[in-house]
N, C-alpha and C positions, 0 to 999 in steps of 0.2 A: 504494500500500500504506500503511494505518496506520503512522504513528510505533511504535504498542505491538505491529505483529505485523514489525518488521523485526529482522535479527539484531543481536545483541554488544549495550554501551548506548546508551543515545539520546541526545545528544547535540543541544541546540539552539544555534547561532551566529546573535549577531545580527550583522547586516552582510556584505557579502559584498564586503569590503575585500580585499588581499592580504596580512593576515595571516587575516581570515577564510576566504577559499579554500582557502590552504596549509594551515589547519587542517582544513578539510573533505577537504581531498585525503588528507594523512596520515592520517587518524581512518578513511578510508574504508579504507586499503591496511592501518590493523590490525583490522579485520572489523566498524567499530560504524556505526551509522546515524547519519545527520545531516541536518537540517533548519536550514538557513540561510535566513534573514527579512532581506530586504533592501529598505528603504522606497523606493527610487528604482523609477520604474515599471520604467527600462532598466539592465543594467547600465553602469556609471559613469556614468548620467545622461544629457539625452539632447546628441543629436550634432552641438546646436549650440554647444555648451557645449565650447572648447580642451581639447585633455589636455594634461593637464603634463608633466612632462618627468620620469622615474624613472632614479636614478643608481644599480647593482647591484653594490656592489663584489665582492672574489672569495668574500669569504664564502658570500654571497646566493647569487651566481655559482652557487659550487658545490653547494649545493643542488639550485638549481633544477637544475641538471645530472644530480644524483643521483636526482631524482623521472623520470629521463627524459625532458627537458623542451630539449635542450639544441640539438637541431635549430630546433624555432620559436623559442626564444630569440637562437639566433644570427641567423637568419632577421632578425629582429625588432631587431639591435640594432646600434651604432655601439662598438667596442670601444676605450676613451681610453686613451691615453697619457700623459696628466699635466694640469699648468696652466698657462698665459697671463695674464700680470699685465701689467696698464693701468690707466692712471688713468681715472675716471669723467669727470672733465671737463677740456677742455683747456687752460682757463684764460687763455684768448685767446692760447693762442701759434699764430704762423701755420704753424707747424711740427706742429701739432695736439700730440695728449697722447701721456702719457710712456711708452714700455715700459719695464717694471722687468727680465719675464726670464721663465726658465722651472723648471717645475717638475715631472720627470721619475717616474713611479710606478716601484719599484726594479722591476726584471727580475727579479730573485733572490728577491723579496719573494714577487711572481706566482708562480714556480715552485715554492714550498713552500706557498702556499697553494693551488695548485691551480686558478686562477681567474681571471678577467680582471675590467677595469672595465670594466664596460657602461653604454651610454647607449642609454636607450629612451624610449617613449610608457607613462606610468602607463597607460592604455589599451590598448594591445597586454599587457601585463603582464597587468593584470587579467582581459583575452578567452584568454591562454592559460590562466591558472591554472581559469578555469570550463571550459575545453574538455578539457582534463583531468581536473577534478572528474567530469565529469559525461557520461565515458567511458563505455560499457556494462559494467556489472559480469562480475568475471572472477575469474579467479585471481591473488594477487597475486605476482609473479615471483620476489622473496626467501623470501619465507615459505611458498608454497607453498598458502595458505590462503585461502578464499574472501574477497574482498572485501566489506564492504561495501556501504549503500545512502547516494546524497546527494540530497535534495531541495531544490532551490532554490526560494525562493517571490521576485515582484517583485513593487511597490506593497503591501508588507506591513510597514507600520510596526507596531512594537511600540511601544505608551503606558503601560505597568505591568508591572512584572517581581515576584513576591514567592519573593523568594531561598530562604525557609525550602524551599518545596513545588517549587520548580523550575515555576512556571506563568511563561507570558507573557500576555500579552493584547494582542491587536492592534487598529488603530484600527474594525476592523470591528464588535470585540466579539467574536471569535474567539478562544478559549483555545489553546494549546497545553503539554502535561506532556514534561516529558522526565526524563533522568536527572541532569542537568547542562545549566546555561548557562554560554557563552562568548560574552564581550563582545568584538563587534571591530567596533566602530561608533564607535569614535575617539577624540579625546580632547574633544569636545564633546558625546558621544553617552550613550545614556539607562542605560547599562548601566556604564561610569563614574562617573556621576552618582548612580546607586543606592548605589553602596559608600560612594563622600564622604558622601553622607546618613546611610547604616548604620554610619560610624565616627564619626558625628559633628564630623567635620571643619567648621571653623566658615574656613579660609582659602577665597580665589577666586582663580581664573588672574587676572594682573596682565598689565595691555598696556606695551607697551615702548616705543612711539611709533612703530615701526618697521610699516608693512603690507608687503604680498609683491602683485605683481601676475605673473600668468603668463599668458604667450600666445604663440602661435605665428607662424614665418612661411615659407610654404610652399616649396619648395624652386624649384620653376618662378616662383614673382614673385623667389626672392630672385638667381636669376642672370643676372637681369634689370639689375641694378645694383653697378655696378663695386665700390663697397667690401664689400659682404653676398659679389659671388661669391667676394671675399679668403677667408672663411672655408671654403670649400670648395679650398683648397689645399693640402696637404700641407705642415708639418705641425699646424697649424690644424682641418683638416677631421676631427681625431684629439685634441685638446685642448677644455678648459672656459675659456673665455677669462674671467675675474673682471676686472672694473673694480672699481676701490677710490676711494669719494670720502666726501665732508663730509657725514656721515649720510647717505649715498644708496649704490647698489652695486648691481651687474650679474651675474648668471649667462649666459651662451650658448654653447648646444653645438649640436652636429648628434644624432638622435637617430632612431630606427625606421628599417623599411625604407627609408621613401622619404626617410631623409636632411633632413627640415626642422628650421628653427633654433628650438630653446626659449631661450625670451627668459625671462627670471628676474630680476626688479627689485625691490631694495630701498629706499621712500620712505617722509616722514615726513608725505608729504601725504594722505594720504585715510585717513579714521576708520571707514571703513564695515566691520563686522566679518561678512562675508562666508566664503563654502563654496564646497569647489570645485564646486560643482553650481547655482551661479549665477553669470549676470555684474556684471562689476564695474559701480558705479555710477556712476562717472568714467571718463573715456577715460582710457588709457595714456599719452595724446600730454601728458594734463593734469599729471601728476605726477611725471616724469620731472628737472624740474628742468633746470639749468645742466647739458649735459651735451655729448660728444667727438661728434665725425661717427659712429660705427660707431651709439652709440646714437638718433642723429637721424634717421640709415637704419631702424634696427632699428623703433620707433616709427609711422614714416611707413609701414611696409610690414605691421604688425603687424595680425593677427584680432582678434579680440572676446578680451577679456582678463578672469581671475576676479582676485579680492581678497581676501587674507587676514588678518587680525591676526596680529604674530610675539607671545606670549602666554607668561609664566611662568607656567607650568602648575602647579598645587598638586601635592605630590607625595601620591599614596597611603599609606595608613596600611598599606595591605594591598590584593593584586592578588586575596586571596580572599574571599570573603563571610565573612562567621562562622560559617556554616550550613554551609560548605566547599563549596558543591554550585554557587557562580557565580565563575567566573575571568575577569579582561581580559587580552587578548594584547594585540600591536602597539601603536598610537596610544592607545588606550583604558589603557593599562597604563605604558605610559612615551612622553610625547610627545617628538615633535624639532621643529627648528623645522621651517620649508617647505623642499623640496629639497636637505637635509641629506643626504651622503654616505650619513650610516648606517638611513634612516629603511625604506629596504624591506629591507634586508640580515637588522635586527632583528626586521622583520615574517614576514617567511618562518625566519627560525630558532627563532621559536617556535614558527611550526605545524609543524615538522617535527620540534623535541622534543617537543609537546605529542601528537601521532601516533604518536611511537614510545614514547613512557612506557607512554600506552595499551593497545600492543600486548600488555604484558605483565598485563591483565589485561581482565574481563569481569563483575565486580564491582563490584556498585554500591555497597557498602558503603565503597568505598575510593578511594572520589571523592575525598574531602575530602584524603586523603593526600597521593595523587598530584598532587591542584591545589596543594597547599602544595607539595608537592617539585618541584612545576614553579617557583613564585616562589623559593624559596631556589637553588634553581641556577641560573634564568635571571636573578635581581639581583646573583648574584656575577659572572658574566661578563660584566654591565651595566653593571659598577660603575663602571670607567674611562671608561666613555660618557655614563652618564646624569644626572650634575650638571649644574643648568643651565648653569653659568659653560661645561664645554665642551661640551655640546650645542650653544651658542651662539658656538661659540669664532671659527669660522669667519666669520658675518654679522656677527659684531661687529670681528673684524680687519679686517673688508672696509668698515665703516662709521662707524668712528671719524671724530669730530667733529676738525675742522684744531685744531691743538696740542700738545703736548710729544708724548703717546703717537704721533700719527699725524708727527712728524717721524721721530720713532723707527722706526716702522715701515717707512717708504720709506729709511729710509738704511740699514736694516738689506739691504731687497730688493736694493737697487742695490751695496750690496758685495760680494752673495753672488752677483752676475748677474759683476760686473767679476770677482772671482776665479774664474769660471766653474760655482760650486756651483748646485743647486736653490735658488730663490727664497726658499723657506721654511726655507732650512736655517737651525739654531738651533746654539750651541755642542757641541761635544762631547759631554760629560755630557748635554745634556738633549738630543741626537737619539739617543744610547747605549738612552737611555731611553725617547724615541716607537720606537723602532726593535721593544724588545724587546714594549714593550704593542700595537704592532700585528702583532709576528705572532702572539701570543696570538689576537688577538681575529679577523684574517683566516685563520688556522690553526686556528679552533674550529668543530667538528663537533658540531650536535647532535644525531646519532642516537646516536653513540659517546658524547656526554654523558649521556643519556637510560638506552642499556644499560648504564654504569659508575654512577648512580643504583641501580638494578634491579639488579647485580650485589653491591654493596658495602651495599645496603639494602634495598631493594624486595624482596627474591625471602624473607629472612629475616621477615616480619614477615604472612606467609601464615597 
């Protein structure tokens, strides 16, 4: 069916990331059509290319739960319990490297927010959100009202957007008109790129010296050998083990169905500014550095690995056009680093405000509105997240260069380990204070954001 003869507005997405998805799924369940462009032939690229590793806290969690999703999610995930601190390398002691201790996610925290921390395959993540999207249209179960059309298109790159008219143009030479574009093609991607141009923004993402390499290692080689089957122990086989070294540093967790190890590495050795839809252009085994037995296993038993630059990203002047009629969600909109706790959590809670804003309207004249009332209420709930300094808070604690800060930091771990607290605990006052901003931000709803938007504004201005 034509884009111009399906119901409610049209809506175009470029990218069919998981914040693009969620926003197609949402947009479908409040009755508007949507047409998602996504340049990779397959989705997430093809299948010789690792998936990364997607960390879901309860936010996200709950979400996805609420879109009725919570079956293949659970199906699909490894449910953590906290963190694992180790030093990156063992610094010739024949006793190998140091445990610092643990670090326990509150119980109590989970129970008000509703949600658990999940470890998954960004790939299993991304195949449910389209299997979902793109469910046979029906009645949508809340509202009572028909759904919705979502069109996915593959190897449909977009190369010219012009904001004013809401056209795309893709590399065929194929136009498409809609009512509205939504950028979720990342923070490298052309829909980003268009706005920094339209604001006039004259900064560029700055590199940090730091790349990401990610790869896998499959569950049947890794219990093959004695230290890797350690991580399938209890309570290990439930934790993100971080190693913390001299600009270098480790992610690995167990993650999807089948339980294999995402391996997550922070070096300052390879320049290559790389996407996850290709591979790295140095082996893993090359940049690894001086480092502890678990990561000399991890390495030697490690797939094909991608590479990415860790990037301070310019901040936006504005997540809307000027035209009001092109918004960026997810990555496109506010980047994280790689494998950042909050980086799909953010992703899926915009397509699911940005769904139910929607719902409340079928007018296109009030595009422009609602995509502004989407950026002022999703930058206030961002706010505590989205500076780079803690955006980064995490890979840079994990990767502090040996000296005063990083003596600091291990002496702080090992006291908090010896009087028995979480690893990470910080004095009083300021866990009073992580305590209170995260159950904010793990106890925020955005469909209940969206209808108190439309309650206290939206429905008045008709």
């Amino acid at each position: 069916m034509p884009l111009s003869e399906e119901p409610g507005l049209k809506f175009i997405i470029v990218g069919a990331s998981i914040a693009g998805l969620t926003s197609a799924l949402a947009l479908k369940a409040a009755g508007h059509s949507v047409l998602v462009l996504e340049k990779e032939e397959h989705l997430c690229g093809a299948d010789t290319i690792p998936s990364g590793g997607a960390r879901v806290p309860p936010n996200g969690c709950k979400v996805l739960f609420d879109l009725g999703l919570e079956a293949e999610i659970r199906e699909n995930a490894v449910v953590g319990e906290g963190l694992m601190m180790y030093t990156y390398n063992s610094e010739g002691k024949d006793e190998g490297w140091e445990y610092f201790g643990l670090n326990l996610w509150d119980p109590e925290l989970l129970i008000e927010a509703c949600g658990d921390f999940l470890q998954m395959r960004h790939r299993d993540l991304v195949h449910i959100l389209y299997n979902a999207t793109m469910k046979e249209r029906g009645t949508d179960d809340q509202s009572g009202c028909l759904s919705g059309v979502v069109t996915i298109l593959f190897d449909a790159e977009v190369t010219d957007i012009d904001c004013d008219n809401c056209v795309v143009t893709m590399r065929s030479g194929e136009k498409h008109t809609g009512d509205a574009i939504v950028g979720a093609d990342g923070a490298s991607g052309l829909v980003r790129k268009c706005l920094i141009k339209e604001h006039d923004s004259s900064r560029d993402d700055a590199f940090t010296g730091l790349a990401f390499y990610s790869a896998n290692i499959a569950q049947s080689i890794a219990i093959g050998d004695d230290e890797l089957t350690k991580l399938y122990q209890y309570p290990r086989s439930n934790m993100v083990t971080l190693l913390v070294g001299n600009n270098r540093g480790a992610e690995v967790f167990l993650a999807g169905k089948d339980r294999d190890i995402q391996l997550c590495v922070y070096t300052p050795d390879s320049p290559q500014d790389g996407s996850w839809n290709e591979k790295a252009k140095r082996d893993i085994r090359e940049v690894v550095g001086p480092c502890n037995l678990l990561m000399q296993k991890l390495v030697a038993h490690a797939g094909p690995s991608t590479c990415v630059q860790i990037k301070d990203h310019c901040e936006l002047n504005s997540w809307v056009s000027t035209s009001g009629k092109v918004l960026v969600v997810g990555e496109a909109a506010h980047p994280f680093p790689p494998i950042s706790l909050h980086t799909c959590s953010v992703a899926i809670e915009d397509g699911a405000f940005l769904g139910k804003i929607f719902s409340h309207t079928q007018d296109p004249s009030r595009i422009p509105e609602f995509f502004n009332a989407f950026e002022e209420n999703r930058c206030g709930t961002l706010a505590a997240l989205t500076s780079f300094k803690l955006r980064r808070a995490m890979s840079t604690f994990m990767t502090l260069p040996d000296g005063e800060k990083q003596i600091s930091r291990d002496a702080m771990m090992r006291a908090n380990h010896a009087a028995g607290r979480n690893v990470l605990d910080a004095p009083e006052e300021d866990m009073h204070t992580l305590w209170e901003n995260l159950r904010k931000v793990y106890g925020y709803d955005p469909a209940d954001a969206a209808d108190e938007w439309w309650v206290s504004w939206g429905r008045f201005r008709q």
